[in-house]
C-alpha positions as CSV (number, residue, x, y, z in Angstrom):
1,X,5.4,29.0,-95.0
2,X,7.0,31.3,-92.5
3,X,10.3,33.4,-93.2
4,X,13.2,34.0,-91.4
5,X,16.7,35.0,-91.7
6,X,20.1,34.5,-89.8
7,X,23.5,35.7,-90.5
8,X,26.3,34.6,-88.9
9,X,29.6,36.8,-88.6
10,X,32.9,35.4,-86.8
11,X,33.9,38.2,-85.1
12,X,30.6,38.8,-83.5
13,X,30.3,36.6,-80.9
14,X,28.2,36.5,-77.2
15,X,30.8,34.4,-75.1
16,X,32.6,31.4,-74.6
17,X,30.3,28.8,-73.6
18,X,31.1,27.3,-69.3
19,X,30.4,24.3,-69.7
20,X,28.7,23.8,-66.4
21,X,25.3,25.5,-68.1
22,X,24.4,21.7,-69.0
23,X,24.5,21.3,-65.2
24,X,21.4,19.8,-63.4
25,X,20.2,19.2,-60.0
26,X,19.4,16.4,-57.5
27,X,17.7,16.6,-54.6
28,X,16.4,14.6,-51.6
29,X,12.5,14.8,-52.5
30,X,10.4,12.0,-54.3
31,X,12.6,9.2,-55.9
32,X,15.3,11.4,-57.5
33,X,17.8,9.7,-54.8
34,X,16.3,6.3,-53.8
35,X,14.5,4.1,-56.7
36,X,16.4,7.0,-59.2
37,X,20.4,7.2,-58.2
38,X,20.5,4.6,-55.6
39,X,18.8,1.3,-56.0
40,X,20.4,-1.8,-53.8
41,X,19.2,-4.8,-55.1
42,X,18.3,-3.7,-58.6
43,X,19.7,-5.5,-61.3
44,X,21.6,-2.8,-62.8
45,X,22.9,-2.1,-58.8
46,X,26.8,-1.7,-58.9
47,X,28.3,-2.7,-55.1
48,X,27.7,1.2,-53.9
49,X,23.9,0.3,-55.2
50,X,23.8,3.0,-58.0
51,X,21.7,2.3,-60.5
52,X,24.1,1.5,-64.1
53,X,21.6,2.0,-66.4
54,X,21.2,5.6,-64.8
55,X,24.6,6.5,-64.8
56,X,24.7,5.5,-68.6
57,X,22.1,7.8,-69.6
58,X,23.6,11.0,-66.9
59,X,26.9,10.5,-68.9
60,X,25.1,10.2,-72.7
61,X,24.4,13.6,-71.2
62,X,27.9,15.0,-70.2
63,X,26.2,17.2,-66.7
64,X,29.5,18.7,-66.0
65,X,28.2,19.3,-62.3
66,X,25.0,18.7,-60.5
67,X,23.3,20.7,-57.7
68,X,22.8,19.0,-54.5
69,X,21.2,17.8,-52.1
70,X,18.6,20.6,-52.8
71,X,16.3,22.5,-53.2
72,X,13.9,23.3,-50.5
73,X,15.6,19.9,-48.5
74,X,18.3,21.9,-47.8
75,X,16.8,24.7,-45.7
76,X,16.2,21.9,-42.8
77,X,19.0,19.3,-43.7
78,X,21.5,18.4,-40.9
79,X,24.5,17.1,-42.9
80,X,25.8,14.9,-40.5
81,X,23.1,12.5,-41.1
82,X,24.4,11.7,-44.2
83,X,28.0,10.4,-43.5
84,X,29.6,7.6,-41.4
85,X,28.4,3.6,-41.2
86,X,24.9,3.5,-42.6
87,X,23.5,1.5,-39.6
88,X,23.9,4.8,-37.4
89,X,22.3,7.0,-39.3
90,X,18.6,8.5,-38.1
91,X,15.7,8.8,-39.9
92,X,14.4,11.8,-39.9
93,X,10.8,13.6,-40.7
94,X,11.5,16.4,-43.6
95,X,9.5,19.2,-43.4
96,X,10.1,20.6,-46.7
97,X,7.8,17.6,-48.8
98,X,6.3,15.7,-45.9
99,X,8.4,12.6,-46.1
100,X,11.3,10.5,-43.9
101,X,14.3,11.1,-45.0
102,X,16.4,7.6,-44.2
103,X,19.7,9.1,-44.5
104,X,21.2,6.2,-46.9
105,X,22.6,8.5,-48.9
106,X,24.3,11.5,-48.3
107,X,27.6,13.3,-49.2
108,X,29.9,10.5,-48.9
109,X,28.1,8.8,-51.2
110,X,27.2,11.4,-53.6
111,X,30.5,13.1,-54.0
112,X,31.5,9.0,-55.5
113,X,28.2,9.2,-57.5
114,X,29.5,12.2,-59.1
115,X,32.7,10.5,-59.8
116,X,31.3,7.9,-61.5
117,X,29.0,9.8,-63.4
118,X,31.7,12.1,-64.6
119,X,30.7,15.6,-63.3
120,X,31.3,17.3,-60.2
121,X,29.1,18.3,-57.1
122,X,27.7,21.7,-56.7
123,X,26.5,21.4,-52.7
124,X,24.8,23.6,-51.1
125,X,24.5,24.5,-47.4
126,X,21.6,25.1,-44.9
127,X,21.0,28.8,-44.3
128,X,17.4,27.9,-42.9
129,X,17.1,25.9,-39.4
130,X,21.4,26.1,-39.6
131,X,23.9,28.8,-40.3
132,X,27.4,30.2,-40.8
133,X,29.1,27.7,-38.7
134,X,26.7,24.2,-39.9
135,X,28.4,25.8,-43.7
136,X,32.0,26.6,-42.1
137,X,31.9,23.0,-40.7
138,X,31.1,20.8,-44.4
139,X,33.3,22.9,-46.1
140,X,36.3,21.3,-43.5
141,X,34.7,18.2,-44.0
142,X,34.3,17.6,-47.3
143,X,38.0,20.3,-48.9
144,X,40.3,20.3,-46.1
145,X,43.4,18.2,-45.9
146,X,43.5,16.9,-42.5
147,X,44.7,17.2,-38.8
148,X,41.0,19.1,-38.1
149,X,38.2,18.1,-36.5
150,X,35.8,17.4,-39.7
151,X,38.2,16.9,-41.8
152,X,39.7,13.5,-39.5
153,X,36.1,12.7,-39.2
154,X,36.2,12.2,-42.9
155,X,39.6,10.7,-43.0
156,X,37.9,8.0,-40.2
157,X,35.0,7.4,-42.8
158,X,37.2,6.3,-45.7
159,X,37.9,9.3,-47.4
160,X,41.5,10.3,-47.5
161,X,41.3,12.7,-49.8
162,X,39.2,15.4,-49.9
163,X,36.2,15.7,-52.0
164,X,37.2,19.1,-53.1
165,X,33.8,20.6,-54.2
166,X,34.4,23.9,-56.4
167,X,31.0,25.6,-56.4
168,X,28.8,26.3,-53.3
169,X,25.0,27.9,-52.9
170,X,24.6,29.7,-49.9
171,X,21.1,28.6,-49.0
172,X,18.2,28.1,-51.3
173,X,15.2,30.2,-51.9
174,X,15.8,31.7,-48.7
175,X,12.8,34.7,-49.5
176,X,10.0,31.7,-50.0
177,X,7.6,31.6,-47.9
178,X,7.5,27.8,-48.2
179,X,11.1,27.9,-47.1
180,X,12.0,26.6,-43.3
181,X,13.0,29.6,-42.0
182,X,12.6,32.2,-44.9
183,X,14.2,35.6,-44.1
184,X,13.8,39.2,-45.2
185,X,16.6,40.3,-47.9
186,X,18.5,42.1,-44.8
187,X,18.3,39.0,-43.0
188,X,19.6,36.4,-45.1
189,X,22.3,38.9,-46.9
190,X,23.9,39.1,-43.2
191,X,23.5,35.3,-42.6
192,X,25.2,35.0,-46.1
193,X,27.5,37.3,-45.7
194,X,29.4,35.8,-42.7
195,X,28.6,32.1,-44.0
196,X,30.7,33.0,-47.2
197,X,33.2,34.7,-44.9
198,X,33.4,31.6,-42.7
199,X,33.9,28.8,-46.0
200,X,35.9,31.1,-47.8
201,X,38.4,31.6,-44.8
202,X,38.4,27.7,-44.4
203,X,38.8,27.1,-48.4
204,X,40.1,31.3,-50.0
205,X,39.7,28.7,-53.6
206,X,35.8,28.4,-53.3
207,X,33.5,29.9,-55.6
208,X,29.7,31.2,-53.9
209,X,26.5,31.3,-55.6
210,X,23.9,33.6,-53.0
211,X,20.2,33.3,-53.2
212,X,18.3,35.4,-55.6
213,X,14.8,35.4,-55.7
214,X,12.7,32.1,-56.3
215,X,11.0,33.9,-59.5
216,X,10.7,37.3,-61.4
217,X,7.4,37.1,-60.0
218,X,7.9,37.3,-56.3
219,X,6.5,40.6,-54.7
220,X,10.7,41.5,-53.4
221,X,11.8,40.8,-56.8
222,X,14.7,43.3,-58.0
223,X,14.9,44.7,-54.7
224,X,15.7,41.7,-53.1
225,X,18.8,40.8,-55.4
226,X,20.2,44.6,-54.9
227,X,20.0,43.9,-50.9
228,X,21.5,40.7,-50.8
229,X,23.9,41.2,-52.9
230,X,24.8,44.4,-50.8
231,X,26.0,42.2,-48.1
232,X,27.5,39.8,-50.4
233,X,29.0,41.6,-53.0
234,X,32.7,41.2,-51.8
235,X,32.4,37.4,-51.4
236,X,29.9,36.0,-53.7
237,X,30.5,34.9,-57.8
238,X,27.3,34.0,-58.8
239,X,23.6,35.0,-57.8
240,X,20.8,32.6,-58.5
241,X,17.5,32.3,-60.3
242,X,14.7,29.9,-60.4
243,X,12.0,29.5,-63.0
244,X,9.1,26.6,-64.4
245,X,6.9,27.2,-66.4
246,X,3.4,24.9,-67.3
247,X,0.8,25.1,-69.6
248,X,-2.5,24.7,-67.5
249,X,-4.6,26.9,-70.0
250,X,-3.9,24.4,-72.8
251,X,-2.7,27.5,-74.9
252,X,0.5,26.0,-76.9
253,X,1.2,29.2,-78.8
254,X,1.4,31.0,-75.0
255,X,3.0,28.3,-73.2
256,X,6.1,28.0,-76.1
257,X,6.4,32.2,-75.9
258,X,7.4,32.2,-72.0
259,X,11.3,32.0,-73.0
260,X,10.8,35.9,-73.6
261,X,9.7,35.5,-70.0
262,X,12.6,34.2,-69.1
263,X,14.9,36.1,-71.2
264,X,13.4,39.3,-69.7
265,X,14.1,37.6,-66.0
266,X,18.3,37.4,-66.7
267,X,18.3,40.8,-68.1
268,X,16.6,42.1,-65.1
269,X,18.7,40.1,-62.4
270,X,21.6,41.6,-64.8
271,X,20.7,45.1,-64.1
272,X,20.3,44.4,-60.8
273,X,23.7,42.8,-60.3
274,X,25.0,45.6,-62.2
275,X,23.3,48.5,-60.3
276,X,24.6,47.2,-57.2
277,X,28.0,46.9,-58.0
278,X,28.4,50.6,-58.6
279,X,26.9,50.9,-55.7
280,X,29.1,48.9,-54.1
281,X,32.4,51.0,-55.7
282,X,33.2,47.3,-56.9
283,X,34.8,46.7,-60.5
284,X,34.1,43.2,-59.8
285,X,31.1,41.3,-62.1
286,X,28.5,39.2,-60.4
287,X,28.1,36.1,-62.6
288,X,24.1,34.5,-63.0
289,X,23.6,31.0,-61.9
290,X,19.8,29.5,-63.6
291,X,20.2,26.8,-61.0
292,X,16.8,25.7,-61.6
293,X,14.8,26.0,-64.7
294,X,12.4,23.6,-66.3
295,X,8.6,22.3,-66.8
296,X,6.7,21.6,-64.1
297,X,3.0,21.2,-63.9
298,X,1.9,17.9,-64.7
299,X,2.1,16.2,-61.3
300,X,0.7,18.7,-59.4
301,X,-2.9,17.4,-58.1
302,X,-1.4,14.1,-58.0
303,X,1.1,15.1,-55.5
304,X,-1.8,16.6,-53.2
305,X,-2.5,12.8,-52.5
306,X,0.8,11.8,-51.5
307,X,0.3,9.8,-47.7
308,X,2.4,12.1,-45.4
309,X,5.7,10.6,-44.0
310,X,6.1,8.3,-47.1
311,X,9.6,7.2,-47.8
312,X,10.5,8.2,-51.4
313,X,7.0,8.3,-52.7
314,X,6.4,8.7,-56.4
315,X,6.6,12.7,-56.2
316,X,6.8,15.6,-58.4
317,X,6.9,13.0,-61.5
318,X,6.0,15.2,-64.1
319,X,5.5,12.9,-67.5
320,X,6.8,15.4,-70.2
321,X,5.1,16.0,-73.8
322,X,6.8,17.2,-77.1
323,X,5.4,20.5,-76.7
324,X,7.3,20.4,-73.2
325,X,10.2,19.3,-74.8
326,X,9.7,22.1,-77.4
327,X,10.0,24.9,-74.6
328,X,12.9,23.0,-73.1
329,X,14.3,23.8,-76.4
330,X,13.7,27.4,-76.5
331,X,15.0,27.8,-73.0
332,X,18.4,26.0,-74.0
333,X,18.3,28.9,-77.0
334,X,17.6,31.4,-74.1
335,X,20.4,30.3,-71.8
336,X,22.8,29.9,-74.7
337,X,22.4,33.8,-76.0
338,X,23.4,35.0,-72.3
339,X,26.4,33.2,-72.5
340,X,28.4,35.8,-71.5
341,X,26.7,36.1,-67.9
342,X,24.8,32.9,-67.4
343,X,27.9,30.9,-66.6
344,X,26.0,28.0,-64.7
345,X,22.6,26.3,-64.9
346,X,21.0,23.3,-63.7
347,X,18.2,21.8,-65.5
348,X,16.0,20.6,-62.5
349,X,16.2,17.8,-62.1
350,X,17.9,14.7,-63.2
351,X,16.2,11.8,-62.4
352,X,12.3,11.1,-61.3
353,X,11.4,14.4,-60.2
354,X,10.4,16.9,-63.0
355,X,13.7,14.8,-64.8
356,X,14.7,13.8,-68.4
357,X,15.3,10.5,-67.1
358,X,13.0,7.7,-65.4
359,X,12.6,4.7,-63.6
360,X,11.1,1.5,-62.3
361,X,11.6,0.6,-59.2
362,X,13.3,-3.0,-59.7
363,X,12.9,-2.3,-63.9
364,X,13.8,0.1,-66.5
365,X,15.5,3.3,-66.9
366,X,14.1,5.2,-70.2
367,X,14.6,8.9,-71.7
368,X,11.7,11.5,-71.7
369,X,10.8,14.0,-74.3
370,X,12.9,16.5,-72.7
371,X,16.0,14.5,-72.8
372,X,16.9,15.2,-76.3
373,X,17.0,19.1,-76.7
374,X,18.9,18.8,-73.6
375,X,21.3,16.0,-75.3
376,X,21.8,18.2,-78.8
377,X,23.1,21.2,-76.5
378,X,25.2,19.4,-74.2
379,X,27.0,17.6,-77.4
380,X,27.5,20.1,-79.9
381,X,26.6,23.6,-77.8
382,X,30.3,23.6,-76.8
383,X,32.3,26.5,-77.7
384,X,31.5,30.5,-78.6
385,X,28.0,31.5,-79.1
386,X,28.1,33.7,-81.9
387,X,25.7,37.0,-82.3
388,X,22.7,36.2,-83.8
389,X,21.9,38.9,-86.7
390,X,18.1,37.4,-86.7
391,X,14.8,38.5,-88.5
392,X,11.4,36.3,-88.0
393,X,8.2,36.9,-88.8
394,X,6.0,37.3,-85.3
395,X,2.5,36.5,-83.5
396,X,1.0,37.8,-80.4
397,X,-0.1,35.4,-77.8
398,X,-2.6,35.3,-74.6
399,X,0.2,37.5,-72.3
400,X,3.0,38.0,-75.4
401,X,3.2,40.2,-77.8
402,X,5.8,40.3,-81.2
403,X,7.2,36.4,-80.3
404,X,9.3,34.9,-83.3
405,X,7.8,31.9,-84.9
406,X,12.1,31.3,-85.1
407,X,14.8,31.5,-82.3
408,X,17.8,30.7,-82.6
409,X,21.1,30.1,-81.4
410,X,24.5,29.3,-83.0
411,X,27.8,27.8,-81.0
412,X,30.9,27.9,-83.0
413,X,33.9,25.1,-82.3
414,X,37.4,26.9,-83.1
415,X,39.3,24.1,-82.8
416,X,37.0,21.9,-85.6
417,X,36.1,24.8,-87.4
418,X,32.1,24.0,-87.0
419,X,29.0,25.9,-86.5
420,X,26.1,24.5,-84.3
421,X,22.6,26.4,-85.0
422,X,20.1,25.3,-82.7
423,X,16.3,26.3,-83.7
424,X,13.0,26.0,-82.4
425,X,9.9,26.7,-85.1
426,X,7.2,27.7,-82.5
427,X,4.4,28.1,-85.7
428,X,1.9,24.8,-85.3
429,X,0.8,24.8,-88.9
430,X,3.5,25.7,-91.3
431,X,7.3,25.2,-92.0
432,X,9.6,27.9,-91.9
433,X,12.4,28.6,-94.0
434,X,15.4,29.7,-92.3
435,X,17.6,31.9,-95.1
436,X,21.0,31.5,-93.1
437,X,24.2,33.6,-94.4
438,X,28.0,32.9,-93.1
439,X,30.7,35.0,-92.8
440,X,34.4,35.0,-92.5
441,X,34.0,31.1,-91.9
442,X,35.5,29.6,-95.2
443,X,33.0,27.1,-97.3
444,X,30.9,25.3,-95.0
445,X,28.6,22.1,-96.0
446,X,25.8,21.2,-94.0
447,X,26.9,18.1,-92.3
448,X,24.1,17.2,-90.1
449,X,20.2,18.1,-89.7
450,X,19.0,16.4,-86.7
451,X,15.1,17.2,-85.8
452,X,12.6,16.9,-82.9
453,X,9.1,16.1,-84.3
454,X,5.9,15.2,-83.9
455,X,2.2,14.9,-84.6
456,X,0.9,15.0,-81.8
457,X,2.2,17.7,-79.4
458,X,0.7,15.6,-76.5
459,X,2.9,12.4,-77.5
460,X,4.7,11.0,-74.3
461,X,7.8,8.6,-73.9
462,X,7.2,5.7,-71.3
463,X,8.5,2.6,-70.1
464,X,6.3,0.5,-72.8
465,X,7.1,3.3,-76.0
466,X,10.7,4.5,-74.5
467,X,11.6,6.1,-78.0
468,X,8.1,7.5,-79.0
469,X,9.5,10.7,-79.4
470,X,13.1,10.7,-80.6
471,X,15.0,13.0,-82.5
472,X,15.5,11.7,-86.6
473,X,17.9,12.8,-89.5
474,X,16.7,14.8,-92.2
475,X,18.5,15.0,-95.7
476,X,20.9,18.2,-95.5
477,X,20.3,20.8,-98.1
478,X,23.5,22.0,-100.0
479,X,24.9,25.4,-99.1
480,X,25.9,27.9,-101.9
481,X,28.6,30.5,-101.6
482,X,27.7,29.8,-97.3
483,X,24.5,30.5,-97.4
484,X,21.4,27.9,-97.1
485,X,17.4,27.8,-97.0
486,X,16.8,25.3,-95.0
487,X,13.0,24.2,-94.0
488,X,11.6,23.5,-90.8
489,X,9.0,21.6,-89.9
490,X,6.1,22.8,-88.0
491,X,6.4,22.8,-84.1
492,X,9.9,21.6,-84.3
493,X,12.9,21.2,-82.2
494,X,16.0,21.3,-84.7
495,X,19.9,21.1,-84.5
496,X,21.9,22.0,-87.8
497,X,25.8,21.4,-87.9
498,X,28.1,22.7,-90.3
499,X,31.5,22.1,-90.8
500,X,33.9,23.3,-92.9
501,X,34.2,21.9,-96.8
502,X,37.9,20.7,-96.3
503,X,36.7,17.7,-93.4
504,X,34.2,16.8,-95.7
């Protein structure tokens, strides 16, 4: 059995947790729109032709606010399309998958999709093929009043009021190669520059996320955040980062360590955010946005067979295992103990592609492996994160050395007075016994032990087997004088909530 230790202490706490780091991400690629969202003729079609069954399972997961409509789409996308009588809208070829975009759904009907799903729209603008005035002109359209140009036009499609859409990304992964219209750090730091200028002048109440770079392991990394933020620095809130991660060497151990990858990724981006703001003279703080982060690996030679100029073709469909859902775990852990920077993520994406959720086309909707890490943390991950005072016993992998066999991380609720620890035993052969010690938090009782587990790490949720892998209850152990050992089973995915003795 492997040891570990936690102690919990009141006043040492990380942050308040923004709720918008359960945020996800929907793009215009694959079926995450048509066949995932938007279905006419389904039986589960409502009259807008949003899929019910979907919506039921987006709000089981409370996304406070959902990235759209991408994603590499973006860099190419002509908004315009997208609104007005359906019957007018062109098809176009997108360049970014290789597909025709049919234009049934765009903002006017996303912004009521988000309505109805209970979350709010995080757009982003096209900084690729368009520019500062393309941005200038969806920010009238979709937050201004009326008596303007884009805003009547809006007003003339239906929508009186505006949409009022908070959070904005200026661009997305504008130093990609793969990008339409990729730019050099100078180049898209100006372009970002005067786009933020431009939507902020139209809407002062708007908040900006700029373009970091797509991964820690891009060849401008570090340097590219400094420069763009350089430019940006007086009108952007957040910068973003990008990660997946995949196991194609089969080496568990490895693949479930690459959270310290990740955790080494926000620290870096937060030096760099730092370092630039002294350079800038700027008391100001530059907030992180992880506004994509996931697995993804698993459909990647299928895609290669994909017919060119499809229309929402079965694409980027990753079927996630329990050991994917394990990682998912430890990246939850991950964004949770940067709490105090990482202010917004988006688990990417939603539906279809690389998604907790799937579909049929004309049947079912079901959850995947990685829907129920993501569940526990949206439900009870909402409150402070508290310091973790943690000791594990460790293992060296493939690329890491000194990785935990425990991580953990612990939410506190001051208005019920509970603690959430959320941990993830990475050992494959033996339990580990978590010694957990409270402080300052009056007699606690462990209320609830909820577990993710499995035999076989390969074990899949489908259509057929939709509950395969599901979380169970486990039989709470009693806590002494607050504190607790409390086992954990091998390669497991656990969620233990305490509350105080009094609500007992």
């Amino acid at each position: 059995m492997k040891q570990a230790s936690l102690t919990l202490i009141k006043q040492d706490t990380i942050s308040k947790v923004d709720p918008r780091i359960f945020g996800s991400f929907l793009e215009h690629l694959g079926r995450a729109i048509y066949g995932g969202i938007y279905e006419p003729g389904h039986p589960a079609a409502d009259e807008m032709g949003f899929r019910r069954d979907v919506l039921d399972l987006v709000r089981k997961l409370r996304v406070p606010i959902v990235r759209y409509p991408g994603g590499n789409f973006v860099s190419g996308y002509c908004w315009e399309d997208g609104i007005g009588p359906k019957e007018l809208r062109p098809r176009r070829t997108e360049l970014a998958w290789g597909t025709i975009e049919t234009n049934q759904v765009g903002i006017d009907e996303f912004q009521e999709w988000a309505r109805r799903a209970g979350t709010q729209v995080m757009m982003a603008v096209n900084l690729g093929t368009r520019g500062p005035s393309e941005a200038k002109d969806l920010v009238e359209y979709c937050n201004h009043p009326g008596g303007s140009k884009y805003s009547d036009l809006r007003i003339q499609n239906g929508f009186a009021a505006p949409f009022g859409i908070h959070t904005w990304c200026l661009g997305n992964e504008m130093d990609g190669p793969w990008q339409m219209c990729a730019k050099t750090a100078e180049e898209y730091g100006r372009t970002a520059r005067e786009a933020a200028k431009l939507m902020k002048w139209v809407d002062p109440s708007i908040e900006l996320v700029a373009c970091g770079s797509s991964g820690s392991n891009m060849p401008t990394f570090g340097r590219w955040e400094s420069t763009v933020l350089e430019h940006t620095y007086e009108y952007a809130d957040y910068i973003s980062l990008h990660t997946y991660y995949g196991n194609r060497e089969e080496d568990t151990a490895d693949y479930l360590a690459n959270t310290l990858d990740m955790d080494y990724f926000i620290r870096s981006v937060i030096a760099a955010c730092d370092y630039t703001g002294v350079i800038c003279r700027s008391k100001k703080k530059i907030n992180l946005s992880f506004d994509e982060w996931n697995v993804w690996f698993h459909s990647n030679a299928q895609d290669k067979e994909i017919p060119r100029w499809s229309i929402a073709p079965h694409q980027l469909e990753d079927i996630y295992t329990f050991e994917d859902a394990l990682l998912v775990g430890g990246m939850l852990i991950t964004l949770f103990n940067h709490a105090d920077r990482v202010k917004i993520a988006c688990l990417a994406q939603l539906v279809n592609v690389i998604a907790p959720i799937m579909t049929q086309n004309g049947g079912s909707a079901w959850a995947q492996t990685i829907f129920y890490p993501f569940l526990h943390a949206s439900q009870y991950g909402r409150g402070t994160v508290l310091h973790p005072i943690m000791q594990s016993q460790k293992y060296d992998s493939r690329r890491y050395t000194d990785v935990p066999y425990v991580d953990t991380a612990s939410v506190w609720d001051e208005d019920t007075g509970e603690v959430t620890v959320f941990a993830l035993n990475r050992c494959l052969e033996d339990e580990a016994l978590l010694q957990m010690s409270f402080r300052e938090f009056g007699s606690l009782y462990l209320k609830e032990h909820l577990v993710l587990e499995h035999s076989d790490l390969m074990a899949v949720n489908t259509c057929e087997a939709p509950n395969r892998v599901a979380p169970s209850s486990k039989t709470p152990v009693s806590v002494q004088e607050n504190e607790a050992q409390i086992p954990l089973s091998p390669h497991s995915w656990n969620v233990l909530r305490f509350a105080p003795v009094k609500a007992q």
